[in-house]
C-alpha positions in Angstrom: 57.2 6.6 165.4 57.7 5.6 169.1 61.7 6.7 168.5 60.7 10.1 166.5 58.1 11.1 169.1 61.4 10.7 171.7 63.7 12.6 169.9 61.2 15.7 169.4 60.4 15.4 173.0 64.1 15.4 174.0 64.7 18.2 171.7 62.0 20.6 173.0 63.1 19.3 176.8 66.9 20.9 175.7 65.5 24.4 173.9 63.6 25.0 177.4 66.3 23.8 179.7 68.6 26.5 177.4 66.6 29.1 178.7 67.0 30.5 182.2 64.4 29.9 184.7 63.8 33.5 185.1 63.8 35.1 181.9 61.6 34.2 178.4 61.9 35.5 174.9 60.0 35.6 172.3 58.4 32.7 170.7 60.7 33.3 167.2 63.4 35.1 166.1 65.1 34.6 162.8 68.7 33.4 163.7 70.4 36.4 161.6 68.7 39.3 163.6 71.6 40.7 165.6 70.7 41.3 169.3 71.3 43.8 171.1 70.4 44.0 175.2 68.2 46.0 177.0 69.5 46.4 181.3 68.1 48.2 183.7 67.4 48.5 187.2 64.2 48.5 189.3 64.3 50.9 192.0 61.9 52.1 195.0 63.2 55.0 196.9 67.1 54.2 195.9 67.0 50.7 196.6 66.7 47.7 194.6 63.1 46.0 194.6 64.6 42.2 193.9 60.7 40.8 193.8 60.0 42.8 190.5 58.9 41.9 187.3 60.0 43.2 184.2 58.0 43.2 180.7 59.2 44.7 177.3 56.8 45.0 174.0 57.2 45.6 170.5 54.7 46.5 168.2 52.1 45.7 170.9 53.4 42.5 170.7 55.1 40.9 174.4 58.8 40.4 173.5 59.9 39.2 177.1 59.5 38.8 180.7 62.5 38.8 183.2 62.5 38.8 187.1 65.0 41.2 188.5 68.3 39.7 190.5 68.6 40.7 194.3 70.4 43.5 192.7 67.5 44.9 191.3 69.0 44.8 187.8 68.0 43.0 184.3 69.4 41.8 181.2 67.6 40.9 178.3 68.9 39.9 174.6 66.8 41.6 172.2 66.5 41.9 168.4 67.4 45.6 167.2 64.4 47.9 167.5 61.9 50.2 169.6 60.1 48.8 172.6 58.1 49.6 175.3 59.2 48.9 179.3 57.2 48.5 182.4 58.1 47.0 185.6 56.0 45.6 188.2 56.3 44.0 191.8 54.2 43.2 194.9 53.3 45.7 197.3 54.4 48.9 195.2 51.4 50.5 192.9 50.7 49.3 189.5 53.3 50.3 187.1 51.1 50.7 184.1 51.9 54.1 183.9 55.7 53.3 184.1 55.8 52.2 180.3 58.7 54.2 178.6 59.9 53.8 175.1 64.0 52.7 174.7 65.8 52.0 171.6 67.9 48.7 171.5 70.4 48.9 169.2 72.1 46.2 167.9 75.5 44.6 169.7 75.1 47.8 172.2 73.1 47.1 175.6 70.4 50.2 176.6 70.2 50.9 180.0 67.0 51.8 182.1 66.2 52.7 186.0 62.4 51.9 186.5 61.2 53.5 189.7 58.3 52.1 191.6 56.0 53.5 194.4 55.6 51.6 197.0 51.3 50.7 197.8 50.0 52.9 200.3 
């Protein structure tokens, strides 16, 4: 039991290493789905905001997080489908109302420029 309880622990310690340390998908995915990447950039007056936050949904449902490089920009692997986009960041006003709606088509990455306001 001892060497089974190891092996599971060592397994889930390699699936979360895989991952980057800035970006998370979603929980499952069936391993035929092709992908297909959704980029963008998060922008504040023409200039990168590098502290920002990107989330995507599906079907209501959270399909990722990413943070932004120092770029600004984000890409994020994907299943095939609708979802919805919003960006966020400190010091710039909630971006609730920044939702759009992109379509990521498989094998093709969809590009987005999220603008931000910065706080008053």
């Amino acid at each position: 039991m001892t060497f089974l309880r190891r092996l599971l622990t060592s397994s889930v310690l390699l699936v979360l290493v895989g991952l980057a340390p800035h970006q998370t998908q979603a929980a499952s995915r069936p391993k035929d789905v092709p992908l297909g990447t959704l980029g963008g950039t998060v922008l504040a007056n023409n200039a990168p905001v590098a502290q920002s936050t990107v989330r995507v949904w599906r079907d209501g449902k959270e399909a990722g997080t990413i943070t932004v490089d120092a770029k600004g920009e984000f890409h994020l692997s994907l299943p095939e489908g609708t979802y919805e986009v919003q960006a966020a960041a400190p010091h710039y006003r909630p971006a609730i109302t920044m939702r759009v709606t992109v379509v990521v088509p498989a094998q093709h990455e969809t590009w987005v420029n999220l603008e931000l306001v910065p706080a008053p």
